[in-house]
C-alpha positions as CSV (number, residue, x, y, z in Angstrom):
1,X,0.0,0.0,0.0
2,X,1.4,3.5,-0.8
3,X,1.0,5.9,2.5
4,X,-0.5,9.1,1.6
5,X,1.7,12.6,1.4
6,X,2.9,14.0,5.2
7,X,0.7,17.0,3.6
8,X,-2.5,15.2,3.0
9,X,-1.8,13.6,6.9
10,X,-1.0,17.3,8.4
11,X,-4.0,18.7,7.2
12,X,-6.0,16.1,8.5
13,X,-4.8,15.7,11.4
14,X,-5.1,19.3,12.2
15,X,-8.8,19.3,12.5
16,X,-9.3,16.2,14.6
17,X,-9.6,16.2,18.4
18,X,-7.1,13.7,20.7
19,X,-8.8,10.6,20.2
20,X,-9.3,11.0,16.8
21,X,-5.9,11.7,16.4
22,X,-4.9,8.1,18.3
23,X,-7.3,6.5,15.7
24,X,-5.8,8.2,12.8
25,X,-2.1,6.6,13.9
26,X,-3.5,3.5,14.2
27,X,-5.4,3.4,10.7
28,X,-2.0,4.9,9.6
29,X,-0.4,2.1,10.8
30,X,-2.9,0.0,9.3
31,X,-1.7,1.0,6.2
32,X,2.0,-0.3,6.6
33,X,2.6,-2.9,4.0
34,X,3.0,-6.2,5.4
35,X,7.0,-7.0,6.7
36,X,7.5,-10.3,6.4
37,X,8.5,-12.2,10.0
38,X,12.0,-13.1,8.4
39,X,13.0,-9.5,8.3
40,X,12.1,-8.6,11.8
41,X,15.2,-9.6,13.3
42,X,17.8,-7.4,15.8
43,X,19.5,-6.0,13.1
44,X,16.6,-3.8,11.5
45,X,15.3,-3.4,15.4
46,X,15.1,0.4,16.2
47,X,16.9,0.7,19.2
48,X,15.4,3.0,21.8
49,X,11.5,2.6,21.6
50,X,9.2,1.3,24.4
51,X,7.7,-1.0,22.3
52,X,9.4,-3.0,19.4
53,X,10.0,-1.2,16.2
54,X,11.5,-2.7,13.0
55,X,12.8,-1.1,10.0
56,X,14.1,-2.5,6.7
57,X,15.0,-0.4,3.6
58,X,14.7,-2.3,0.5
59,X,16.1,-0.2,-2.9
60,X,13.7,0.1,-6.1
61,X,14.9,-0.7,-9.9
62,X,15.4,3.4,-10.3
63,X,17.2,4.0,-7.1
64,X,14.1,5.6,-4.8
65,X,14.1,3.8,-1.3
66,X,11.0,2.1,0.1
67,X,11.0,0.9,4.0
68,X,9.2,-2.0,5.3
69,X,8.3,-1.5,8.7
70,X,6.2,-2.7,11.8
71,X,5.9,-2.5,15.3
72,X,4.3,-4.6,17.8
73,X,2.1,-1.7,19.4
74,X,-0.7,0.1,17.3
75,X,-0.1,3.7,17.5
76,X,3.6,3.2,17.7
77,X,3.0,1.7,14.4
78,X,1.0,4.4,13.1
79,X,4.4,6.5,14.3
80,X,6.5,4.9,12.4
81,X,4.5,5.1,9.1
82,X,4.2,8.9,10.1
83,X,7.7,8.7,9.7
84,X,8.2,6.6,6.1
85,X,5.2,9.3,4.8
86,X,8.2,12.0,5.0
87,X,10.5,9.6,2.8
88,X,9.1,6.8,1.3
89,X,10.2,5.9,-2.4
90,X,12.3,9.4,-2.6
91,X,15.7,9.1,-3.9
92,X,18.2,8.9,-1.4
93,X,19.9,11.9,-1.7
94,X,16.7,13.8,-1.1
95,X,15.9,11.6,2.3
96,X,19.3,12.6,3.4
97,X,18.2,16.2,3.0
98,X,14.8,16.3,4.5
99,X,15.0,17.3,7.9
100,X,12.3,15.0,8.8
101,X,12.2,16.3,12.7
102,X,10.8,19.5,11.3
103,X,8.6,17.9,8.6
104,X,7.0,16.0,11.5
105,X,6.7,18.8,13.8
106,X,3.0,20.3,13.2
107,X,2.2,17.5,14.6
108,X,3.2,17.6,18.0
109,X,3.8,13.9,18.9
110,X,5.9,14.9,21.9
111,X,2.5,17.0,23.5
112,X,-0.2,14.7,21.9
113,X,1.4,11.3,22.8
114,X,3.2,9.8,25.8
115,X,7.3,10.2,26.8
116,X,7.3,6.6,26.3
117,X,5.2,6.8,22.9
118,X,7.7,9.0,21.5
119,X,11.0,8.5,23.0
120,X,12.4,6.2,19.8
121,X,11.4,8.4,17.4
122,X,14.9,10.0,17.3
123,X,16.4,7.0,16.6
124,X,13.5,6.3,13.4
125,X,14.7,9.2,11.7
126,X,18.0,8.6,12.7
127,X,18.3,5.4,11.1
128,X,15.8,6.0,8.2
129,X,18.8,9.1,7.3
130,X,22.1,7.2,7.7
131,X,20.3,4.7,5.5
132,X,19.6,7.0,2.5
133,X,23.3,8.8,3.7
134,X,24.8,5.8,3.5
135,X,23.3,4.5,-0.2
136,X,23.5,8.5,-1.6
């Protein structure tokens, strides 16, 4: 499934109220396509989240890079695809120069969502960047 622009998500989200907002992550997580077991492993395992958070970039015939990903809690699911919306099948150079922090900051995660909720997602962006730094 291809997850819709950050845009298209921003504006959205900007006109629900809290709980609306939790159900919107997790039907945004919903949307993740499937990561197959195999790949869930402790080297694509995002260090630093409260629940368990895996990430695999995968490289497309032109170049672009596309992430699988999962997480074993809902809306830290929903998270993470928040997260692959800023960057999913761009070219790598261009991931490497998205500051995706600011791209994800209208939506206030840290004041809409727990410490414990958000604490990893540092370490998302982190890896998602020295990925497409790495493959630039």
């Amino acid at each position: 499934m291809t997850l819709p622009p950050l845009a298209d998500l921003r504006d959205d989200y900007e006109l629900l109220d809290a709980e609306e907002r939790y159900r919107m992550l997790i039907e945004l997580g919903r949307e993740l396509e499937e990561m197959p077991d195999a790949l869930k492993t402790e080297a694509t395992k995002v260090r630093g989240c409260s629940a368990s958070v895996w990430v695999y970039p995968t490289r497309l015939d032109d170049g672009r890079l596309h992430f699988l990903a999962d997480s074993n809690a809902a809306i830290t699911k929903g998270i993470v695809a928040l997260v692959l919306s800023a960057v999913q099948d761009r070219l790598p150079a261009d991931i490497a120069g998205t500051d995706i922090a600011a791209e994800l900051a209208p939506f206030d995660l840290s004041r809409q969502l727990s410490s414990n909720r958000t604490q990893g997602i540092p370490n998302m962006i982190a890896l998602v960047q020295d990925t497409a730094q790495r493959l630039a």
